[in-house]
MDTraj code that builds the backbone (N, CA, C; nanometers):
import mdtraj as md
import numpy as np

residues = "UNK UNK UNK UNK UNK UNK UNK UNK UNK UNK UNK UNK UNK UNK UNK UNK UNK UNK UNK UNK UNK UNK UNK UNK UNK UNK UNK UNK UNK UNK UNK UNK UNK UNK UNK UNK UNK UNK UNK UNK UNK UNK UNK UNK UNK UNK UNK UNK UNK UNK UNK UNK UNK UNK UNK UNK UNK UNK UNK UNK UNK UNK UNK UNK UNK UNK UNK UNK UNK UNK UNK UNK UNK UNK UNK UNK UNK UNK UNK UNK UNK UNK UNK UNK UNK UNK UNK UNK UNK UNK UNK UNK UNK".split()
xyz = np.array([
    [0.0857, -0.1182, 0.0000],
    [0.0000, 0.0000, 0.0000],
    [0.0896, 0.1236, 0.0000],
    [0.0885, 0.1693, -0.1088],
    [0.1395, 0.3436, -0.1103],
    [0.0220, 0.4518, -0.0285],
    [0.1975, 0.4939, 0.0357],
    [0.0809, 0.6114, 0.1664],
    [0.1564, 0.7307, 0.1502],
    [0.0926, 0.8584, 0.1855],
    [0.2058, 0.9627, 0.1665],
    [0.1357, 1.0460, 0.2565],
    [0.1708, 1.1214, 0.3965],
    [0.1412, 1.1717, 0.4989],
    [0.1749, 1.3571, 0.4555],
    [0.0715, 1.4512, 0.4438],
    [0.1255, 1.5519, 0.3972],
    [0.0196, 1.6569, 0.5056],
    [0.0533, 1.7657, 0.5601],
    [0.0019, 1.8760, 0.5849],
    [-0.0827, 1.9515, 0.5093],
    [-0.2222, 2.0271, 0.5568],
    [-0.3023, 2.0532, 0.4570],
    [-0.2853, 2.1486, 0.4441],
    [-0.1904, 2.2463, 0.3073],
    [-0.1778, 2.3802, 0.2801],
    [-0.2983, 2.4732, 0.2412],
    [-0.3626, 2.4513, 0.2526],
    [-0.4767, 2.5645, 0.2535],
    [-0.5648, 2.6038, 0.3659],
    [-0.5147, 2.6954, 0.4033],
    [-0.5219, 2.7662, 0.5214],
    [-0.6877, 2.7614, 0.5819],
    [-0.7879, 2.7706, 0.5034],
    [-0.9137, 2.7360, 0.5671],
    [-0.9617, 2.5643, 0.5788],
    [-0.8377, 2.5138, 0.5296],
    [-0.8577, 2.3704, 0.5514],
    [-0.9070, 2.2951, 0.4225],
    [-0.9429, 2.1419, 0.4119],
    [-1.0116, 2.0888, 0.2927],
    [-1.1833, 2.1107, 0.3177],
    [-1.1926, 2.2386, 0.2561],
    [-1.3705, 2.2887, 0.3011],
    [-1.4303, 2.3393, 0.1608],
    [-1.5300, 2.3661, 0.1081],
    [-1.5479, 2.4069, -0.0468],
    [-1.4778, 2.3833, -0.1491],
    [-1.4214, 2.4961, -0.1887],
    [-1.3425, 2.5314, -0.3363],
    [-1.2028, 2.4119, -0.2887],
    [-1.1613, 2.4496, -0.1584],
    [-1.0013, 2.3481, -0.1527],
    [-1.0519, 2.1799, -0.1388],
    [-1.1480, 2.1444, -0.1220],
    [-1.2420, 1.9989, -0.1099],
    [-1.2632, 1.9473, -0.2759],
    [-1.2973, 2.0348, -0.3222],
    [-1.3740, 2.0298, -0.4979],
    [-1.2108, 2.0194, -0.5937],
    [-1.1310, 2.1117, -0.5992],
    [-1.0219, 2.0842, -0.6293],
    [-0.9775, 1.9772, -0.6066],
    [-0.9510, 1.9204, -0.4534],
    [-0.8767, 1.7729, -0.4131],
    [-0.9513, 1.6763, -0.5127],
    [-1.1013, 1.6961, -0.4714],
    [-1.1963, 1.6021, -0.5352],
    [-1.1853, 1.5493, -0.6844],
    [-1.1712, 1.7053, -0.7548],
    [-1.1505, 1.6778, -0.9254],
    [-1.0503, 1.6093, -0.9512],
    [-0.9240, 1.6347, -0.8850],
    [-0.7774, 1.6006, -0.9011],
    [-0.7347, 1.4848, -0.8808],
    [-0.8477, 1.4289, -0.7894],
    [-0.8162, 1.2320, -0.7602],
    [-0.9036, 1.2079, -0.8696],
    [-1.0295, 1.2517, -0.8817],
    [-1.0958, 1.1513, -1.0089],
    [-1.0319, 1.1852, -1.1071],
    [-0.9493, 1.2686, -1.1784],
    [-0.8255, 1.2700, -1.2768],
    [-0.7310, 1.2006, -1.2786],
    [-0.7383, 1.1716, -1.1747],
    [-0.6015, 1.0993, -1.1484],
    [-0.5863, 0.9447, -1.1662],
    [-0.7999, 0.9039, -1.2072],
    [-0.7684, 0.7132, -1.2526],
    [-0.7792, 0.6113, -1.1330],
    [-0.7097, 0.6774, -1.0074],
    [-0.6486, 0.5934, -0.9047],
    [-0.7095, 0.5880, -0.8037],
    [-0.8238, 0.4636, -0.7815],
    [-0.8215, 0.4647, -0.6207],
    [-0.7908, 0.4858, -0.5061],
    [-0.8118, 0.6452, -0.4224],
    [-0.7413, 0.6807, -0.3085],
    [-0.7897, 0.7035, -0.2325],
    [-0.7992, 0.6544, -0.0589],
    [-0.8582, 0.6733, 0.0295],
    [-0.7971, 0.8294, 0.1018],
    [-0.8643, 0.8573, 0.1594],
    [-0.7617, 0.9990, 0.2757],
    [-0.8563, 0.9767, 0.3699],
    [-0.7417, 1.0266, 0.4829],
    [-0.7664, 1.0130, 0.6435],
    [-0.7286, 1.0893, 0.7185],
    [-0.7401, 1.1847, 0.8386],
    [-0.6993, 1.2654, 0.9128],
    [-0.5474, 1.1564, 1.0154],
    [-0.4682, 1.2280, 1.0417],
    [-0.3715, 1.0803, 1.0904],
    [-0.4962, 1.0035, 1.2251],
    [-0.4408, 0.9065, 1.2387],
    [-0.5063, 0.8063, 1.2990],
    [-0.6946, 0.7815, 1.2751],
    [-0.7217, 0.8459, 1.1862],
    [-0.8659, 0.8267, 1.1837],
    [-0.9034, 0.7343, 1.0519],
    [-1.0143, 0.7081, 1.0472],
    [-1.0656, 0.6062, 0.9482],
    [-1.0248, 0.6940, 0.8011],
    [-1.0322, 0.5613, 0.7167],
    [-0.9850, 0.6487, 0.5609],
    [-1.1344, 0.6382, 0.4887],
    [-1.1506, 0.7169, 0.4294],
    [-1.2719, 0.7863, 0.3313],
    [-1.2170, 0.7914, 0.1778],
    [-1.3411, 0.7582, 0.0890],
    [-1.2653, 0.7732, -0.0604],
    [-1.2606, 0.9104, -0.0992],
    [-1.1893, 0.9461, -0.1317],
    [-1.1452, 1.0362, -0.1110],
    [-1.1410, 1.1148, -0.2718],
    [-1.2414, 1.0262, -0.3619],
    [-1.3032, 1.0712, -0.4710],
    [-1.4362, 1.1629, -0.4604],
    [-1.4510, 1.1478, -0.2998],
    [-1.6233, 1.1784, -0.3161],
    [-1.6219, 1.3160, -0.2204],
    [-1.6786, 1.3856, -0.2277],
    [-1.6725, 1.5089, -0.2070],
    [-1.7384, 1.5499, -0.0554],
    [-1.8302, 1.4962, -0.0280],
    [-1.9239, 1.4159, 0.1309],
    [-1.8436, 1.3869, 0.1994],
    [-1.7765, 1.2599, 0.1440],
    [-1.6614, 1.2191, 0.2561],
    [-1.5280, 1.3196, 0.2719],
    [-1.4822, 1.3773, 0.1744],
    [-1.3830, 1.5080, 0.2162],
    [-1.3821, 1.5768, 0.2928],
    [-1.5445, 1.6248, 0.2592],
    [-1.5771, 1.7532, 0.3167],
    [-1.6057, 1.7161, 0.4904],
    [-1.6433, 1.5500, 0.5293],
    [-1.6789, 1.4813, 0.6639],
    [-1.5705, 1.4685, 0.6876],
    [-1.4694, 1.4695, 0.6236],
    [-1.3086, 1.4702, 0.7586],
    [-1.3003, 1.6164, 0.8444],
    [-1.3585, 1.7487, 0.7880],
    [-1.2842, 1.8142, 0.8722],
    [-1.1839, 1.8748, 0.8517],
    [-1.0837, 1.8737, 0.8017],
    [-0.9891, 1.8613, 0.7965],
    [-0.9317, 2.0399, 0.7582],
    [-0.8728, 2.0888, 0.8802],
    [-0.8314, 2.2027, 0.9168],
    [-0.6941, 2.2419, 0.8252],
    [-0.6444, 2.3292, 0.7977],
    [-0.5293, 2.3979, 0.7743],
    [-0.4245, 2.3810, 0.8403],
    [-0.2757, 2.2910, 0.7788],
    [-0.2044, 2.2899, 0.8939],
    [-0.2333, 2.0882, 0.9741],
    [-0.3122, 2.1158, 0.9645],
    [-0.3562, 1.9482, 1.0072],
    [-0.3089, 1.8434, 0.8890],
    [-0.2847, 1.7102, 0.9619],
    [-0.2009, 1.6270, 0.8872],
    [-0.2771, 1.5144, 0.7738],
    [-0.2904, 1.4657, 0.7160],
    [-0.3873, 1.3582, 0.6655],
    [-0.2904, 1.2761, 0.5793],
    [-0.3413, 1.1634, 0.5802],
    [-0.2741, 1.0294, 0.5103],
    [-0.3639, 1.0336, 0.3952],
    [-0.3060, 1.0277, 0.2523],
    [-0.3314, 0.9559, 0.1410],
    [-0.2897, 0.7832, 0.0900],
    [-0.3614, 0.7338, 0.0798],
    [-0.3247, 0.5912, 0.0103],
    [-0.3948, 0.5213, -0.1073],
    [-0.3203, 0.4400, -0.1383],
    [-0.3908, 0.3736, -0.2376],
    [-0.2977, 0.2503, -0.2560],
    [-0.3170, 0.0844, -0.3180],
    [-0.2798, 0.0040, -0.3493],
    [-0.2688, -0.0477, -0.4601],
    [-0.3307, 0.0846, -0.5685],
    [-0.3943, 0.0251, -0.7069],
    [-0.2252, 0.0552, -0.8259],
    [-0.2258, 0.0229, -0.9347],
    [-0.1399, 0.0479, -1.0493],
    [-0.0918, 0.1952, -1.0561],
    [-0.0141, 0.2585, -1.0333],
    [-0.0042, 0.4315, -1.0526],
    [-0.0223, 0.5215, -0.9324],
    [-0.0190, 0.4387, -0.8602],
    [-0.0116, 0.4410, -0.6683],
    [0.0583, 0.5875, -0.6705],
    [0.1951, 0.5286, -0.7051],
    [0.2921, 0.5937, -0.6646],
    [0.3171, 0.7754, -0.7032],
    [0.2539, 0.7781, -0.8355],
    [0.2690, 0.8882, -0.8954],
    [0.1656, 0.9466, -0.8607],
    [0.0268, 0.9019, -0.8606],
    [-0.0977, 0.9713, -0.8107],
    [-0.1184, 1.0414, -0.6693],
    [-0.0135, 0.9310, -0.5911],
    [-0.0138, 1.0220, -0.4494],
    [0.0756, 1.1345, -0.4394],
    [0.2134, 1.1249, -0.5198],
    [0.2888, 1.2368, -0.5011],
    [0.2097, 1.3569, -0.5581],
    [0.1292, 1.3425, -0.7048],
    [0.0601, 1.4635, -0.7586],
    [-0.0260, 1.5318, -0.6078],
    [-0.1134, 1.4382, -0.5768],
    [-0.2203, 1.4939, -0.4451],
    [-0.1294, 1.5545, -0.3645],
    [-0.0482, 1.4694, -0.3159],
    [0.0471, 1.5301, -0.1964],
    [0.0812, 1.6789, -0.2024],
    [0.1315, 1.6955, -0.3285],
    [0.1703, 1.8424, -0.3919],
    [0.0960, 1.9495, -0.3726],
    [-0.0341, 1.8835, -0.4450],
    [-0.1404, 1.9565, -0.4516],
    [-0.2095, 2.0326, -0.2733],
    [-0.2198, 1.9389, -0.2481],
    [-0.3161, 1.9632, -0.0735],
    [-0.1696, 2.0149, 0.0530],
    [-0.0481, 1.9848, 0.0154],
    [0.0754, 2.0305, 0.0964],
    [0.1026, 2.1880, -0.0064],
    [0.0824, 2.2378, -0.1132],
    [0.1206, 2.3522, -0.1388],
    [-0.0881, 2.4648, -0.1436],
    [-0.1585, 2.3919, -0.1141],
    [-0.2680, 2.4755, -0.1134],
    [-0.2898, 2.5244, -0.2575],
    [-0.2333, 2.4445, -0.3576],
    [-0.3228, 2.5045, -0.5040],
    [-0.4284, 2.5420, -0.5387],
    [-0.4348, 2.6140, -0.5989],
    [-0.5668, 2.7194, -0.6473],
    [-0.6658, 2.6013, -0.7563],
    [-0.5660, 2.5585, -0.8629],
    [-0.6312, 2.5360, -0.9505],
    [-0.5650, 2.3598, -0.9539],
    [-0.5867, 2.3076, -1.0949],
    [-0.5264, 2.1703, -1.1296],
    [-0.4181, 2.2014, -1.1588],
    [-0.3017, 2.0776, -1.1190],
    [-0.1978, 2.1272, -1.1934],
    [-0.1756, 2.0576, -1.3070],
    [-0.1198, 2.1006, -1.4196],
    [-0.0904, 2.0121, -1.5798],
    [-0.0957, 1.8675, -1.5383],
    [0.0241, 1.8676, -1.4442],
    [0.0507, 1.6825, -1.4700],
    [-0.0495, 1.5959, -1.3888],
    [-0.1826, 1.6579, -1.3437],
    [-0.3063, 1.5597, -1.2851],
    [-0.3918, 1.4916, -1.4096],
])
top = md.Topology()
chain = top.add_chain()
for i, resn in enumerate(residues, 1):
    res = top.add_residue(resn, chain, resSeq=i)
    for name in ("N", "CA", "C"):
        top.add_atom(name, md.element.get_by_symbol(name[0]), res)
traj = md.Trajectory(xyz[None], top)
């Protein structure tokens, strides 16, 4: 299982516009990925309900994973994405 533990750069947290972004950017991405606040249950993390039900504050930590084909590259893109607080998609999602 590929996991990649990243801080959530967007300062009001994964809430609206920074939730919908994450959201678009995994279903671009092909790859089955759960996310989790650290130690809490993992949520798919395709669906926008369950994003938005973590919570998940600014600054606060969350685990990405996945076990599927393209693991590896799909989590570093997210990682990027939700650890630098991007506005928009980036090219290589």
């Amino acid at each position: 299982m590929a996991e990649r533990r990243v801080n959530v750069g967007w300062a009001e947290g994964l809430h609206a516009r920074p939730a919908s972004i994450f959201v678009r950017a995994t279903t671009a991405s092909g790859v089955p990925v759960t996310i989790a606040k650290a130690g809490g249950d993992p949520v798919n993390a395709a669906s926008m309900l369950a994003v938005l039900g973590l919570g998940a504050q600014g600054g606060e930590e969350i685990v990405l994973a996945s076990d599927a084909d393209g693991a590896e590259a799909a989590l570093d893109r997210l990682a990027k994405l939700v650890a630098e607080g991007l506005e928009e998609l980036p090219e290589t999602v």
